[in-house]
N, C-alpha and C positions, 0 to 999 in steps of 0.2 A: 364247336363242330367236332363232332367224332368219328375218326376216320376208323375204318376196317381194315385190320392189319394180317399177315400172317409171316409165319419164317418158315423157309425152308433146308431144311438141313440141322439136325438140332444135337448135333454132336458137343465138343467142348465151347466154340463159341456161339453156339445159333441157340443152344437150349438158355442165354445169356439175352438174349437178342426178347426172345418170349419170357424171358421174367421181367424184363423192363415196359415190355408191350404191355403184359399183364398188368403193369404196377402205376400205367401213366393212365390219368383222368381224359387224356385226349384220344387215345386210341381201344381198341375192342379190337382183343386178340380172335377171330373169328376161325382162325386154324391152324396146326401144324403139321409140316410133312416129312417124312424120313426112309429111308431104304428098310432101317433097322424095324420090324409090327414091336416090337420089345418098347424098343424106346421112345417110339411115337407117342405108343399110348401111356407109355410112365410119362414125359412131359405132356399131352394133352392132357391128363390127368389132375395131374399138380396145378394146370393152369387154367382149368375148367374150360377147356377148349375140345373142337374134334380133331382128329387124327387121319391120316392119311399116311399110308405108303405110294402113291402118286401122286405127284404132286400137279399135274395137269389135274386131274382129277378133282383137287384141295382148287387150285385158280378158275375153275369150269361151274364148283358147284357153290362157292363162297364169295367170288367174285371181290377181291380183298380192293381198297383204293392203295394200298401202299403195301409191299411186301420187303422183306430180310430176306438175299441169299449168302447161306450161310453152309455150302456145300463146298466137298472140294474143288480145289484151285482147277483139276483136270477138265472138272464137269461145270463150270463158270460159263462158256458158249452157250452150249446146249441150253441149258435152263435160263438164262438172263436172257434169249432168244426167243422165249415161251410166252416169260412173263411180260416182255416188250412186245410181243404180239397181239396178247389181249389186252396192249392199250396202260397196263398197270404201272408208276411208279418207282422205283426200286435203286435197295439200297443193298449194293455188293460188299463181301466183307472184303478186303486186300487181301490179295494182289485181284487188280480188277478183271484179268485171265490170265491161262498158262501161259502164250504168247503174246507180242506187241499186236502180231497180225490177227489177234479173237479181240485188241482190245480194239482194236478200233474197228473192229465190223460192231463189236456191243455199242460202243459209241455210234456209228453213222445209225445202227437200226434205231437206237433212244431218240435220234435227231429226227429222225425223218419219221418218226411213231407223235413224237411231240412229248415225249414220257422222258419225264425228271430222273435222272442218272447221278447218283452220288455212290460214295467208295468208302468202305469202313477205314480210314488212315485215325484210328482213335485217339493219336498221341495229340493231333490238334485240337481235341478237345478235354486233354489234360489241364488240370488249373495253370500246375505252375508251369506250364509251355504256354500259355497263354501270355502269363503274366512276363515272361524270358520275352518273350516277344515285343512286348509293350515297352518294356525298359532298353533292349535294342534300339528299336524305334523312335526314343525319345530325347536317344544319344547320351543313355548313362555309361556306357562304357565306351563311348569313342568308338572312332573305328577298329571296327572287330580283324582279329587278324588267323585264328585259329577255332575251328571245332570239330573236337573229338563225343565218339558216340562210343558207346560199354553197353552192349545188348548180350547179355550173354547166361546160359542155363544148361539144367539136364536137358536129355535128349525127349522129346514129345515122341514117343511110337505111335501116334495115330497119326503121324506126317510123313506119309512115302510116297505121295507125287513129285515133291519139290523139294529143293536144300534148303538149307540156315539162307541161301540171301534170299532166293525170292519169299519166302516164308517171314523172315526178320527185318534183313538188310530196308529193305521197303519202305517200316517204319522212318528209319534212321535218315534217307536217302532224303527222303517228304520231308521230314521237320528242317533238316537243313536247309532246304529250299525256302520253307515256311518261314523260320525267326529269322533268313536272312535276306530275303527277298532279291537272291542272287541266283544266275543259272550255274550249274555245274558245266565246265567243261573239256574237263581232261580226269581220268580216274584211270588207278593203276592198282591191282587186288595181286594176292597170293590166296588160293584156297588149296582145300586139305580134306580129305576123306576118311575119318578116320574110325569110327563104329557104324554109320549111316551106309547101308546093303549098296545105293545107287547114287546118291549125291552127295554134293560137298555139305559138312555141318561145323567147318571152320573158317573163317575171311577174317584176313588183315587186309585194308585197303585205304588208300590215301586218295583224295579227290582235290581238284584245283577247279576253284569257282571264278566268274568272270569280272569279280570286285580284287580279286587276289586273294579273298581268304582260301585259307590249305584247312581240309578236313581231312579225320582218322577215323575208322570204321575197324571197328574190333569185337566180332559176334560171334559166337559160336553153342552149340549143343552139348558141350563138352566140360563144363562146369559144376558143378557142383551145389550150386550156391546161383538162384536168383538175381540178376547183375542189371539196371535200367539208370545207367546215368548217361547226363552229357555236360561236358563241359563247352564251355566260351570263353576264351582268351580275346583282350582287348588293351587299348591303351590306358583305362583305365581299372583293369585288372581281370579277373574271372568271376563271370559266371558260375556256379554248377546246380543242376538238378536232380534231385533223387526222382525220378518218374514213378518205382513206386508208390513212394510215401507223401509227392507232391510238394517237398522241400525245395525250396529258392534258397542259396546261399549267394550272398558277394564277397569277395576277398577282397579286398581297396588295394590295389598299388599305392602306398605313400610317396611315392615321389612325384604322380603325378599331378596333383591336386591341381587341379584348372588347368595344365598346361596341355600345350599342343605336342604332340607326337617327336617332332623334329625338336624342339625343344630338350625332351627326356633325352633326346639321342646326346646331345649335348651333357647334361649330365650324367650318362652313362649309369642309368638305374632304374630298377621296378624293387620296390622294396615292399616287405610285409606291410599294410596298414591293420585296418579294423575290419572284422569277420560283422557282414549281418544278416540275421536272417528272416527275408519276408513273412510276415502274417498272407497265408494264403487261402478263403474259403474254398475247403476244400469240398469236390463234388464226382461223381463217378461217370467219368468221362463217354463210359457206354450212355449212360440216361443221357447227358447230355447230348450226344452224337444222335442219338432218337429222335430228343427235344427238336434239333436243329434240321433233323430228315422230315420231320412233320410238319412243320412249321414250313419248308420251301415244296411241300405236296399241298399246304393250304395256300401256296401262294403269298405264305406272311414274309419271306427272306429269300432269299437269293441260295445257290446248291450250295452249301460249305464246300464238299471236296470234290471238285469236279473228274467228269471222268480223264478229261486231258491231263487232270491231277495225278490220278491212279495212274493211266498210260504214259507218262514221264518218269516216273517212279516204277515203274517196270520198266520200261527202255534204261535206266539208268542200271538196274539192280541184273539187268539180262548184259548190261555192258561188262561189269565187274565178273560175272560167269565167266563170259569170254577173255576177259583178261585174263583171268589165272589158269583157264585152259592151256591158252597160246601165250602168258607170258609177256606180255606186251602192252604198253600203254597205251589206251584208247581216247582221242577225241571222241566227244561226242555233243 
């Protein structure tokens, strides 16, 4: 079955969105749409697709089964409001709106339309977040007692709606939740404004989940240097992952070797063991997150990231704002 696809918005991530459309046997890229007449038509071009600069226009006259918004974070109501109208599909890129209260009007109108609602959070469909997750899971590291996230780079000048956390932080927020299948519920940020004209583009922040692991959140636009790791600390040692390059490393604690927790407390040690590093087939997390949006529009799987997915991870990354505003630790 070949579904009718299109994106909207085809700036740095959406023109991304329709090379993947273009490139999968399952879907027929039948449009795309853009403010910019420039850009529309250099990617419908490339992707032997039509063009539009309305994008009512592109959903009226193409009538797509399944659509990419991939507009900014501002204009996320408005257009996921359009395309839930006519009944279509649709897959938001994060943050799933500017605020908590657009995310869950986009949520009730998908609910009550009956239209499949999934959220670009792409790092769930990174291999080796996959793979972190499995071995969490299967209890190679004990219980877990620490993770820290390193999202961090130059500044993006085509992002002046939103700061480093709703724009980043997001990522970071979701996967912890994800490989640890724990809620957050206490976080305390410090941000910093320091080249970005209106929002913060620095967060230090510490988060307490409700198993007791302590998370670190260290992101910012202010680097120099491409920066996507996360670490996991455990009783039997660390985790880390390059999210770029899709690298699983484990560091073995030697002292632990089968032993229980309270045990090590006893011998008073985590010592160096053996470094190892996973074989991971690797794969590009966007095709896959396509794969996986196609696949629950054919009714073959269930939504991977739900919108109450998205809207948690905004409620969480909109709590840290306020934190470093007012300084203050936030339940939540």
């Amino acid at each position: 079955m070949t579904l009718r696809t299109a994106v909207i918005g085809v700036g740095s991530m959406g023109r991304n969105h329709a090379r993947v459309y273009w490139e999968l046997s399952e879907a027929n890229l039948v449009g795309i749409s853009d403010l910019n007449p420039e850009t529309a038509q250099a990617i419908a071009q490339r992707y032997s697709t039509q063009a539009y600069t309305d994008y009512r226009q592109l959903l009226d006259e193409q009538q797509p089964d399944a659509v990419t918004l991939a507009v900014p974070t501002v204009q996320h109501l408005e257009v996921a409001l359009a395309v839930i109208d006519r009944g279509i599909d649709l897959l938001i890129e994060k943050p799933i709106a500017f605020t908590v209260a657009e995310g869950e009007q986009i949520i009730a109108a998908a609910r009550n339309a009956g239209v499949k609602l999934c959220i670009g959070h792409i790092e769930r469909f990174n291999p080796a977040v996959i793979a972190l997750k499995k071995h969490i899971a299967q209890g190679d590291l004990g219980r877990v007692f620490q993770i820290d996230a390193h999202r961090q780079g130059p500044f993006p000048a085509r992002i002046n709606d939103v700061g480093v956390v709703t724009d980043l932080a997001v990522h970071d927020l979701d996967i912890m939740r994800y490989i640890s299948q724990s809620k957050m519920v206490r976080v305390y940020a410090e941000t910093e404004r320091r080249i970005h004209s209106e929002h913060e583009d620095l967060l230090a922040a510490l988060v307490r989940m409700s198993d007791g692991i302590v998370g670190t959140l260290v992101i910012n636009w202010l680097t120099p240097t491409k920066i996507r790791e996360l670490l996991v600390t455990g009783e039997r040692g660390l985790f880390r992952v390059n999210l770029l390059t899709q690298d699983l490393f484990f560091y073995e604690n030697a002292v632990a070797n089968g032993l229980e927790w309270e045990n090590l407390r006893m011998l008073r040690g985590v010592r160096e063991g053996q470094m190892t590093r996973f074989v991971i087939a690797k794969k590009e997390p966007l095709r896959a997150e396509q794969e996986a949006f196609l696949g629950a529009v054919k009714g073959e799987i269930p939504v991977s990231v739900t919108g109450e997915d998205g809207l948690r991870a905004l409620e969480l990354a909109q709590a840290l704002i306020t934190s470093g505003l007012e300084h203050r630790v936030l339940s939540v």
